[in-house]
Each structure stands twice: as C-alpha cells, then as structure tokens.
C-alpha positions as CSV (number, residue, x, y, z in Angstrom):
1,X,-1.8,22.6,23.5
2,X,1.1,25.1,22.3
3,X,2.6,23.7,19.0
4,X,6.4,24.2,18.8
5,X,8.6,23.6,16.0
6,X,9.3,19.7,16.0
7,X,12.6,18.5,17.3
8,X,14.3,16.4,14.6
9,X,16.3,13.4,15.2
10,X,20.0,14.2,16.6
11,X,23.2,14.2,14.6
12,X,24.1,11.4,17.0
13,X,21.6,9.4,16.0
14,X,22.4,10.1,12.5
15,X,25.8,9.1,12.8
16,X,25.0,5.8,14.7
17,X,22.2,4.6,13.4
18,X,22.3,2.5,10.1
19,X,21.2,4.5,6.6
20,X,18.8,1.4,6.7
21,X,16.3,3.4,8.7
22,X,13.1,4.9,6.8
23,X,10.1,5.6,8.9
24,X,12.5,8.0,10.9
25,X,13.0,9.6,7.4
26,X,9.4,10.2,6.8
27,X,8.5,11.4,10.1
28,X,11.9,13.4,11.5
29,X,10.9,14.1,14.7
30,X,11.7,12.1,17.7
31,X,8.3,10.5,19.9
32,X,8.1,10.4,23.3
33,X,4.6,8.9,24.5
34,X,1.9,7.5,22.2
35,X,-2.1,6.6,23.4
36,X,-4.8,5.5,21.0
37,X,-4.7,7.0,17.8
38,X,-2.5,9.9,19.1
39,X,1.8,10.3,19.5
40,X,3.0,13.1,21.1
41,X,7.0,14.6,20.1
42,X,9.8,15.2,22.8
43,X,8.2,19.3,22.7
44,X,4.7,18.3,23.2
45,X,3.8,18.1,20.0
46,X,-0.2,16.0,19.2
47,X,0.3,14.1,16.2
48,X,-3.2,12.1,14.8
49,X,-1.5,8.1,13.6
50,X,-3.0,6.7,10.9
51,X,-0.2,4.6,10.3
52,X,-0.6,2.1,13.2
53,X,2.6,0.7,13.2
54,X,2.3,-0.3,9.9
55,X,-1.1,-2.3,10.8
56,X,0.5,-3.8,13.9
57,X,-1.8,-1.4,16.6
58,X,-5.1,-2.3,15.1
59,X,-6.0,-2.0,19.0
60,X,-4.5,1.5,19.2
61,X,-1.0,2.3,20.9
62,X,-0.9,1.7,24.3
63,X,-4.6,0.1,24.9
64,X,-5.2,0.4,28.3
65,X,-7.1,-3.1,28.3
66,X,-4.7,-5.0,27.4
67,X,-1.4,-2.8,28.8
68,X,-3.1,-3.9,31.4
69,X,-3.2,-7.7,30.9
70,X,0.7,-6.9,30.1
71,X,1.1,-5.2,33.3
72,X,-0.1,-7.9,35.5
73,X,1.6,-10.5,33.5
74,X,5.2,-8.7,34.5
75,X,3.8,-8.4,38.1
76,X,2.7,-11.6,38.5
77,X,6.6,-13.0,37.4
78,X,4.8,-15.3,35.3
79,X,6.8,-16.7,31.9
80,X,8.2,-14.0,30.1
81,X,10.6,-16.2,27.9
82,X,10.2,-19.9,27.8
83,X,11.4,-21.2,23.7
84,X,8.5,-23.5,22.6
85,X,7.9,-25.3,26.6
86,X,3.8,-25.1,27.5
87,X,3.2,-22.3,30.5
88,X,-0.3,-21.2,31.9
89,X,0.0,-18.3,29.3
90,X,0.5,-20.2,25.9
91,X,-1.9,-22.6,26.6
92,X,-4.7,-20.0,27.7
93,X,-3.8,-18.3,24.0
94,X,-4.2,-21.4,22.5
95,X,-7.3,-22.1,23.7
96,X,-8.9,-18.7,23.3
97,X,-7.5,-18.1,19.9
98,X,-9.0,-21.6,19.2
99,X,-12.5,-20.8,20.9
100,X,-12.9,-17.1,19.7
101,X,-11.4,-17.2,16.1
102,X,-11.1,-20.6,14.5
103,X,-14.4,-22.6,15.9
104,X,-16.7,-20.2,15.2
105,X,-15.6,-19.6,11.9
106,X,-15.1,-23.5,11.5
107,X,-11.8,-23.8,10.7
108,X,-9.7,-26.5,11.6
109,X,-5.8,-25.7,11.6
110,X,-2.6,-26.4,13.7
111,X,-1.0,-23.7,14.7
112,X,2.7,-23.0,14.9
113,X,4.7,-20.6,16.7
114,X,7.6,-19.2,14.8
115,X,9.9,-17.0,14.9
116,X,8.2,-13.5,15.8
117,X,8.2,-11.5,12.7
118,X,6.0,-11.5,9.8
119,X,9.1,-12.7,7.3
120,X,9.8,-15.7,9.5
121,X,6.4,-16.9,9.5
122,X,6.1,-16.8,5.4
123,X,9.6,-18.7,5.6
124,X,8.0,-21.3,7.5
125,X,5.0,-21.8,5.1
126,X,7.4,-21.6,2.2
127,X,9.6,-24.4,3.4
128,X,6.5,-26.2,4.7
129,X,4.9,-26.6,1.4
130,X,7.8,-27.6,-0.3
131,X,8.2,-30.8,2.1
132,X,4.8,-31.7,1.9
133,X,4.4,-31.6,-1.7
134,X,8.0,-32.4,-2.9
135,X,8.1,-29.4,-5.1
136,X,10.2,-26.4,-5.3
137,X,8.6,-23.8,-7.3
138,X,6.0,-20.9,-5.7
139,X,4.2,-19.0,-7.6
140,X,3.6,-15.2,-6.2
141,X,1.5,-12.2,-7.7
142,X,2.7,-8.9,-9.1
143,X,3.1,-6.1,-6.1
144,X,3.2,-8.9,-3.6
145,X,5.3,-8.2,-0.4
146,X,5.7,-11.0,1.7
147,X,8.9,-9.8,3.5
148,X,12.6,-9.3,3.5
149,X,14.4,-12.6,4.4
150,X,15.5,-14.4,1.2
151,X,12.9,-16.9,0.6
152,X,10.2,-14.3,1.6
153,X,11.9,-11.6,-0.3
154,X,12.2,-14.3,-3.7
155,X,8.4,-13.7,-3.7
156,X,7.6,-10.0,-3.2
157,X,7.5,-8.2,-6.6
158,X,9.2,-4.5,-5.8
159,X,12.6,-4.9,-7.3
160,X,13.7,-1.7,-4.8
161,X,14.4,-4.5,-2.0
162,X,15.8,-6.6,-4.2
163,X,18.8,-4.2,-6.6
164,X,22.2,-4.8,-5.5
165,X,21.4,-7.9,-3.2
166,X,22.7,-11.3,-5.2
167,X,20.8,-14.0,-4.8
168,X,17.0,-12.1,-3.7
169,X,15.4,-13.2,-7.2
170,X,14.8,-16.5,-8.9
171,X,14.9,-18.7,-5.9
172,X,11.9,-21.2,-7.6
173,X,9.5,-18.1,-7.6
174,X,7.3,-17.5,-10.5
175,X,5.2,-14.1,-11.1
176,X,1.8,-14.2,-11.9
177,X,-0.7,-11.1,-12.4
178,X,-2.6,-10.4,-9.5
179,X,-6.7,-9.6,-10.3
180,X,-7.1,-6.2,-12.0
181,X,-3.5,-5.8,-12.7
182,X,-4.1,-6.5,-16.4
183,X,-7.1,-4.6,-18.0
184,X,-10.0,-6.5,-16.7
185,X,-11.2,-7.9,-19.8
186,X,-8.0,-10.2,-19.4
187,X,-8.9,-13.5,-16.8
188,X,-5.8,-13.6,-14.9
189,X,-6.7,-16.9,-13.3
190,X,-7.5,-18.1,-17.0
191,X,-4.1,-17.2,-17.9
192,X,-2.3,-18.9,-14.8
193,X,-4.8,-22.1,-15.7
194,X,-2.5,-21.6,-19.4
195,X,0.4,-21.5,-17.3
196,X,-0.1,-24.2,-15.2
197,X,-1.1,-26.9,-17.7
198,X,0.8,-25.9,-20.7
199,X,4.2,-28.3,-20.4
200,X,5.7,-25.8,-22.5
201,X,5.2,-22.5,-20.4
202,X,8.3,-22.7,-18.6
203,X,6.5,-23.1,-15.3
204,X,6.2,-25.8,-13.1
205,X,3.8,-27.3,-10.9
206,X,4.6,-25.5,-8.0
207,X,4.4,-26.5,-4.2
208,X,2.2,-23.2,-3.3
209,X,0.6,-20.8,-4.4
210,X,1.0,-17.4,-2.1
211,X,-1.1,-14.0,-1.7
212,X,-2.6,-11.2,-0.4
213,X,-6.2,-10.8,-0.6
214,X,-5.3,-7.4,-0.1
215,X,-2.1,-6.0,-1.1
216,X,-0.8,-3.2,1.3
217,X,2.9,-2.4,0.5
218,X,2.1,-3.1,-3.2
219,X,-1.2,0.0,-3.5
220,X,-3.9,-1.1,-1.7
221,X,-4.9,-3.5,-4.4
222,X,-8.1,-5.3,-3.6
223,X,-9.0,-8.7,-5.0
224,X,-12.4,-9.5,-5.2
225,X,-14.0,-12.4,-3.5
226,X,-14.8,-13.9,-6.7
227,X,-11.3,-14.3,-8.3
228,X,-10.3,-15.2,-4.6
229,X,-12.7,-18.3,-4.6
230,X,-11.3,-18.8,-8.2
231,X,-7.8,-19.4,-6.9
232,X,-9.2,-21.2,-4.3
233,X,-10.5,-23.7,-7.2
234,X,-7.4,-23.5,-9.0
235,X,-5.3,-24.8,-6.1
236,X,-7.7,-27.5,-5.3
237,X,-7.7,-28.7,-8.9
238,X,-4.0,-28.5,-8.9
239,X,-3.2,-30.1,-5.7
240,X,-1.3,-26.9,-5.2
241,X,-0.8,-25.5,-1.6
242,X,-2.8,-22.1,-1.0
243,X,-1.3,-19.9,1.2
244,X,-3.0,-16.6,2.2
245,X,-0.2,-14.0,4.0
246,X,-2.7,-12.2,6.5
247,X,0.1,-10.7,7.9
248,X,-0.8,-7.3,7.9
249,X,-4.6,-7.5,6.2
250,X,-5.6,-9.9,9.3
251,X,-6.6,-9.3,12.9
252,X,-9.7,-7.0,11.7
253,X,-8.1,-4.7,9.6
254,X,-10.9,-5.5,6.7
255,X,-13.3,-6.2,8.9
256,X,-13.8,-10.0,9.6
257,X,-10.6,-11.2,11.6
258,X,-9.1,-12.8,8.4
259,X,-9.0,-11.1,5.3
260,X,-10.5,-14.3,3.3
261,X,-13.4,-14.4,4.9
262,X,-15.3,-12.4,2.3
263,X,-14.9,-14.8,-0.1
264,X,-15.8,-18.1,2.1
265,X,-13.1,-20.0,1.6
266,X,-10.7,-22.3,3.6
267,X,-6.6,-21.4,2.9
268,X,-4.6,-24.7,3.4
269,X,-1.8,-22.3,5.1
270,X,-2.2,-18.9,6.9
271,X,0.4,-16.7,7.8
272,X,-0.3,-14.0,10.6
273,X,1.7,-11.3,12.2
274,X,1.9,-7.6,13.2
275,X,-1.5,-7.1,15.1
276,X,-1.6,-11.0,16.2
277,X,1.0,-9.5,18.9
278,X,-2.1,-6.9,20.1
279,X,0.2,-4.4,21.9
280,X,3.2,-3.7,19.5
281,X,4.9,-6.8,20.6
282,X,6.3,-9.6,18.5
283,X,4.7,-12.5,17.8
284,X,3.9,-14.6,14.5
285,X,1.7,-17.9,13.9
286,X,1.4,-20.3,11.2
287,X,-1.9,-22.0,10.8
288,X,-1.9,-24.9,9.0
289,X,-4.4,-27.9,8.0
290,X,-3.6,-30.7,10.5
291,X,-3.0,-33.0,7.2
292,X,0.0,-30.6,6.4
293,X,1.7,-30.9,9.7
294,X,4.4,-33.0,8.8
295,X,7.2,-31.1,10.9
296,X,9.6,-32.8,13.0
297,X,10.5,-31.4,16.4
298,X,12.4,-28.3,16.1
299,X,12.9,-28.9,11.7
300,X,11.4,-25.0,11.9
301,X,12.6,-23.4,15.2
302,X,13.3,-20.0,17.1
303,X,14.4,-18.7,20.3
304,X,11.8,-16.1,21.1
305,X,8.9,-18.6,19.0
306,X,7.9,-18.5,23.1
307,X,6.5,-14.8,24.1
308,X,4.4,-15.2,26.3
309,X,4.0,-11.4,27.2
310,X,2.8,-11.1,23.3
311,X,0.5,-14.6,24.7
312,X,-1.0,-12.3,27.3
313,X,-1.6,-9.7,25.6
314,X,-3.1,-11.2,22.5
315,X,-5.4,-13.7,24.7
316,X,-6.9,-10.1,26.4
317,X,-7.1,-8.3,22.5
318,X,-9.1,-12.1,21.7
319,X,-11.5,-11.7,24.7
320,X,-11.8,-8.1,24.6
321,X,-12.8,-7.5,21.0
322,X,-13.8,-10.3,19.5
323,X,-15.9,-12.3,21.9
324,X,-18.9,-11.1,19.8
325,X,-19.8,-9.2,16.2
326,X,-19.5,-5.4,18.2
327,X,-16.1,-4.8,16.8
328,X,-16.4,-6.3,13.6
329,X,-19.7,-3.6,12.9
330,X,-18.1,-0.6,14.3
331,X,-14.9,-1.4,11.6
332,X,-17.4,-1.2,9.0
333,X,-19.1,1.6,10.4
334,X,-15.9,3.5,9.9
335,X,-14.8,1.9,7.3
336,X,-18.0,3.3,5.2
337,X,-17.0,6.6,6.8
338,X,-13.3,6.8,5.1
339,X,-14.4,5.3,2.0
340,X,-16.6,8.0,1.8
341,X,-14.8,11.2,2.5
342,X,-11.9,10.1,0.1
343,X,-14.7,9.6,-2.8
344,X,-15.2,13.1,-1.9
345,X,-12.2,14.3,-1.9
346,X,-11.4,12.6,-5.3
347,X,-14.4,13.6,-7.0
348,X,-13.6,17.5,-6.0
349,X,-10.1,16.9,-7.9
350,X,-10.7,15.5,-11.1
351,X,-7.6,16.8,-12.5
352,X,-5.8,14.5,-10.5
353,X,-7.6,11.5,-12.0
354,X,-8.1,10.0,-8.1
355,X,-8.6,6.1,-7.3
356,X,-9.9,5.2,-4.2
357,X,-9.7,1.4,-2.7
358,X,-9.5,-0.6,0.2
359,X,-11.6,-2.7,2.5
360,X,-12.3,-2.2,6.0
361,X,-10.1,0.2,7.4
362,X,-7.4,-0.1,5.2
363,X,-7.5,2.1,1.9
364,X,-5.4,3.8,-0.6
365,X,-5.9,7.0,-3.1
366,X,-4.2,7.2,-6.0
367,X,-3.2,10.4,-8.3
368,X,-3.0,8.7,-11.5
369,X,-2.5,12.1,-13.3
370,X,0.2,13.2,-10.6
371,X,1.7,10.0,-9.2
372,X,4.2,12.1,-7.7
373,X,1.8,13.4,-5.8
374,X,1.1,10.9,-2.6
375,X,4.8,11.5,-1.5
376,X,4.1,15.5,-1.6
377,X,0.5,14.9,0.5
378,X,2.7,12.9,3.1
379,X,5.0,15.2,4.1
380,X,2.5,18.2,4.0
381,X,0.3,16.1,6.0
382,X,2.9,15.6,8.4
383,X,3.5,19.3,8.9
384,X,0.2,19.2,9.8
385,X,0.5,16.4,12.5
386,X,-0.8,13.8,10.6
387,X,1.1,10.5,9.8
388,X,0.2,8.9,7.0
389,X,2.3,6.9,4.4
390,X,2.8,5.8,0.8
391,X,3.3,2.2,-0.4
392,X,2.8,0.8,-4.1
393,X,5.2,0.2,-6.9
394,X,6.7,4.2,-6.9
395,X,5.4,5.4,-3.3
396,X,2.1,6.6,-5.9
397,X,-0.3,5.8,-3.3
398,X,-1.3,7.4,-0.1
399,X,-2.0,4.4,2.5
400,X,-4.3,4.7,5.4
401,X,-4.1,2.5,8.2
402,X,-5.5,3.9,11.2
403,X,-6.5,2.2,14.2
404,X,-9.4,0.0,14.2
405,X,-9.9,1.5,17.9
406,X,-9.9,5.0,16.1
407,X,-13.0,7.3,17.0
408,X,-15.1,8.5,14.3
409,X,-14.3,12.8,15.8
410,X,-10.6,11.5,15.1
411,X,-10.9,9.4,11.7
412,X,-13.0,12.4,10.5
413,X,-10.2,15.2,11.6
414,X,-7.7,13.2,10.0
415,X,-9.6,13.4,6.5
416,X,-10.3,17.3,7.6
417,X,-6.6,17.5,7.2
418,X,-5.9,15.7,4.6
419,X,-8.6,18.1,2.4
420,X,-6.7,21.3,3.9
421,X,-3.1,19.6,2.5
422,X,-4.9,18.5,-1.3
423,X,-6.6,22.0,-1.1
424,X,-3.6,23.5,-0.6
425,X,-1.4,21.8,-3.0
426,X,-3.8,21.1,-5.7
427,X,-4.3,25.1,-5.8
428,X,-0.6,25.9,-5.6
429,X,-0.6,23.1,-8.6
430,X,-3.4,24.9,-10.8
431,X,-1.9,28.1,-10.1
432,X,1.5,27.1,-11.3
433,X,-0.1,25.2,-14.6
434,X,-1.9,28.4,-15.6
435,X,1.5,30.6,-15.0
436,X,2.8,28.4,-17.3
437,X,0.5,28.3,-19.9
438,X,-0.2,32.1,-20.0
439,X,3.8,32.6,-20.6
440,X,3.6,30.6,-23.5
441,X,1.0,32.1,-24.8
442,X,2.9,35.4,-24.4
C-alpha cells in the first residue's frame, strides 16, 4: 500500500471538542476502519496497534467471531437495552461466565452488573466494603490508578488527575508502598503490618484494602506472587476487605483470565472492565463473595448496568477462547517472545540504563538514564505507524499492550520498529553527546 502523509484532526474538531482529549493528541491523525491488530487513517494509511484500546481489544478490533455474535444479536431484535430485567442474553452470560471462568477455577462470587465503565465498578466495591465492614478508610498503593470518579480517583496515586480539582484527595484513602517501590531490602507488607497495628500511626483499620497485581497506568510495575499471597494474609488477619482491580490486567492480558491467579489466591472483591466487554463495548462487573452481598435492590444502580449487546458479545469471546487452555499457551507463547526482544533491545543500549517488565502480554521499558526518553520513542514510533504509549509517574515508560489475538509476524514487526526508532534516536543521542564533549574540550 502507498503511504501518504497522515491527515490530522480538523480545526473543527479542534474547536469543538473539549481540551480534555488525549489519545487524539498522541496519535493526530483521524481512523477510519480498524481489524485485528491493524487501523488504517482516512488516506489509507496501515498503522500496527499495540495499544488495544488501552487493554480493552484483548480479542483484536473488530474480531470477526464475535462481530459476528454482535451482528446476529442486532438482527435477531433481541434486547439491546433492558436496565437490570433478566433476557435470554444476560442469563446465557451469566451462565457461561459462571461455567467457563469461575467453576473451573473454583471460585465462588456473585456478580454485579454496574454501571459500564471501569471507574463505576471500583465505586461500587468502594462503597460496598464500607457497608459491610462499617469502616471508612481504604488503603491504596503508590502508582495505583483505579479511575477518575471521586472515590476512584481518592485512591490512584498520580497527582496529575488530581491538581486543581478540590476535593479528589483525602477522601478516607491512605497510601501504602506497593512491592518493589522501596529498595527491596525494605518489607513493604512488614511496614503496612507497622501501620496497621500501631494505634499511633495515624491509620485506621480500613474497610479494604485495593490493588493491582499489575500496575499499568502507574509503569508496568509487577508484584510478585509472593508479596501478593502476603497481602492476601494480611487482609485475612485483619478482617480487612481485599479487593483486586482487574480492570485492565484481567480478561488474559497476563495470561490466566485473572491477574491473581499466579499467586493462588481468592480476592474477597474483584473489579473487571475494558476487555470483559470483548468487542470495544461497555460493560463492567463486580464479583463479590456471596457473604458480602449485602446490597439492597437498586442501593448501587445504573441505566445502561443492562447491555446486553456487550452480553452477547462477551458470552461468544467466553466460548470462543476460553473454553480450553489453547489461548492461555499461545499468550505465553508470545508473551516469552516480547519479553525477549525488549531484553535485547535493552541490553544493546546500556547507556540508557533499560528496565524491562511485565507479565503476559503486557510490558513496559524503562530509560532510567533518559526518562525523557519513552515520550520521544512514542511519537517516532508513530511516524513509523506504530502505536504505542507511555504510562507511569512522568510518561517514563513505554507500555505495550497489544492484542492478545496479535500474530507472532505482527508482534515481531512491531519490535522490528521499535529497534529502527531506538537505533535512530539513541545514535542521533551519542552523536549529539560526543559534539558536546569535544567542544568543551576545544
């Protein structure tokens, strides 16, 4: 295919749409058709996504399996909209999520629709833990994200969504360090044990306890199992509500279907989001031990907690990929693969002082010596036609999150890219340095 020079997004657009826009920042061209692991501009343009919607197309844009299932959902006039009332379509997801993913792993929650958004869903589990337990406070980790509504936002860590907006911190949360934020000779769990049954720390028992087992907005920061199991302990001894936010680390993305299942342990409250959806289309549960479900009819409601085309289309993503172990080996098949090309590529920069983690198919590499550096590799990736964004503290890390559907030609031409960009700028970098160093030596 011919590549023209991308068409950027209109001065109408930009005088319409809100300066809250971002993505459209990063990647100023406007989209027109998307397949797979592939978008494609208004001029024809092939761009390789390893983005996925932010980890909500683990199943690739416009799967063809279950745009199907969508298809002949619409055709069939079944329920599109229905609040929380029982249809064919709910009940079939019910079931299926309940045969396919809980049973087999033998977990035994309620679930609860919510409102269809990853932030609504960690609202519910906030409030939800507080009227159980009768206690206010949550304790959160250091580079959490857990989303942008106030009691979500109260308990991410990035003070960039929270400047200028009275009344986003405090709000009963506490801060803890998350595993290897401290030097790892400190026990962070030793020191929220301190915390927690000290009465003169200035932090009370809370209702719940609330984390990633993967952090993706805040690096790519990677717990391991053992100081998962550890809080795990901690929560139990505590009578303290655990509540894992699998919003975007969940549905595959680190290879089991939940994030936690590496370290074998039970969450009394799971959030999920994003990919639950299957297709790009809204849709958020809460699962919950049945012990916990102390709701009353409609005390946590929504209008569009009823989508059944997001039903349809995650029963078919259920049945499709996860009726057997095929999908969770080929993630780790490729999952081995990008791990290992970015060890590559940070061992043939050691100037840059690269960090490589992630599980599954999401990862992050850090420049430590050029932290300045992931936003630079972004937009020259881009040029190049692949997406790719930052996330952590400063934007310091470059996050991958391709589609767990990707093909191993396509993961492997992305990385082929992303060596061209560091090659390119990591030259451009040295040649400046040496410039530099030879006038002052003059």
């Amino acid at each position: 295919m011919t590549t023209t020079t991308p068409t950027t997004t209109t001065p109408t657009v930009d005088q319409i749409e809100s300066n809250v826009r971002s993505y459209s920042r990063s990647f100023p061209v406007t989209f027109r058709r998307a397949l797979g692991a592939k978008m494609w501009d208004t001029d024809g343009n092939e761009y390789l996504d390893f983005l996925a919607g932010a980890g909500t197309l683990n199943y690739g844009h416009n799967n063809p399996v279950i745009r199907e299932a969508v298809i002949a959902h619409i055709e069939s006039e079944a329920v599109v909209h229905g609040l929380d009332m029982m249809t064919e379509t709910k009940a079939k997801f019910l079931q299926t999520f309940h045969e396919l993913i809980l049973a087999p792993r033998d977990l035994d929650y309620k679930v609860q629709f919510c409102g269809p958004t990853g932030t609504n869903a960690v609202e519910a589990a906030l409030k939800l833990a507080r009227k159980v337990t009768g206690r206010a406070g949550v304790i959160s980790f250091t580079n959490g994200y857990h989303g942008m509504t106030l009691g979500a936002l109260a308990v991410t860590g990035n003070f960039y969504h929270k400047e200028s907006i009275p009344g986003t911190e405090g709000s009963n949360a506490t801060f803890m360090p998350y595993n290897h934020y401290m030097e790892d000779s400190i026990d962070t769990l030793a020191l929220l044990r301190q915390y927690l049954t000290d009465n003169s720390s200035g932090v009370a028992l809370p209702a719940a306890i609330i984390v990633e087992t993967v952090q993706g907005e805040g690096g790519i920061n990677v717990a391991s199992a053992k100081w998962v199991r550890g809080l795990r302990e901690l929560c139990t001894e505590f009578s303290v509500l655990m509540i894992v936010d699998d919003i975007q680390m969940g549905c595959g993305r680190t290879g089991g279907f939940f994030s936690f299942e590496e370290a074998d342990i039970t969450p009394d409250i799971v959030v999920l989001s994003k990919s639950i959806g299957a297709y790009g289309l809204p849709m958020a549960l809460v699962l919950l031990k049945p012990e916990l479900d102390q709701w009353t009819p409609a005390q946590h409601n929504g209008t569009f907690r009823g989508h059944n085309l997001a039903f349809a289309a995650a029963t078919k993503a259920l049945e499709h990929f996860w009726s057997g172990s095929e999908f969770t080996q080929s993630i780790r098949h490729k999952s081995q693969i990008l791990n290992e090309e970015l060890q590559k590529l940070a061992a043939a920069y050691p100037q840059a002082d690269f960090e490589v983690r992630g599980r599954g198919l999401a990862y992050g590499i850090e420049a430590k010596a050029m932290p300045e550096l992931a936003s630079q590799i972004r937009q020259a990736c881009f040029a190049q036609k692949l997406i790719v964004e930052t996330c952590g503290s400063d934007d310091q890390v470059l996050k991958f999150l391709p589609a767990l559907t990707i093909s191993e030609a396509e993961l492997r031409r992305g990385m082929t890219i992303l060596s061209t960009v560091l090659k390119r700028l990591l030259a451009s970098e040295a040649a400046t340095h040496e410039a530099t160093q030879m006038k002052k030596g003059a």
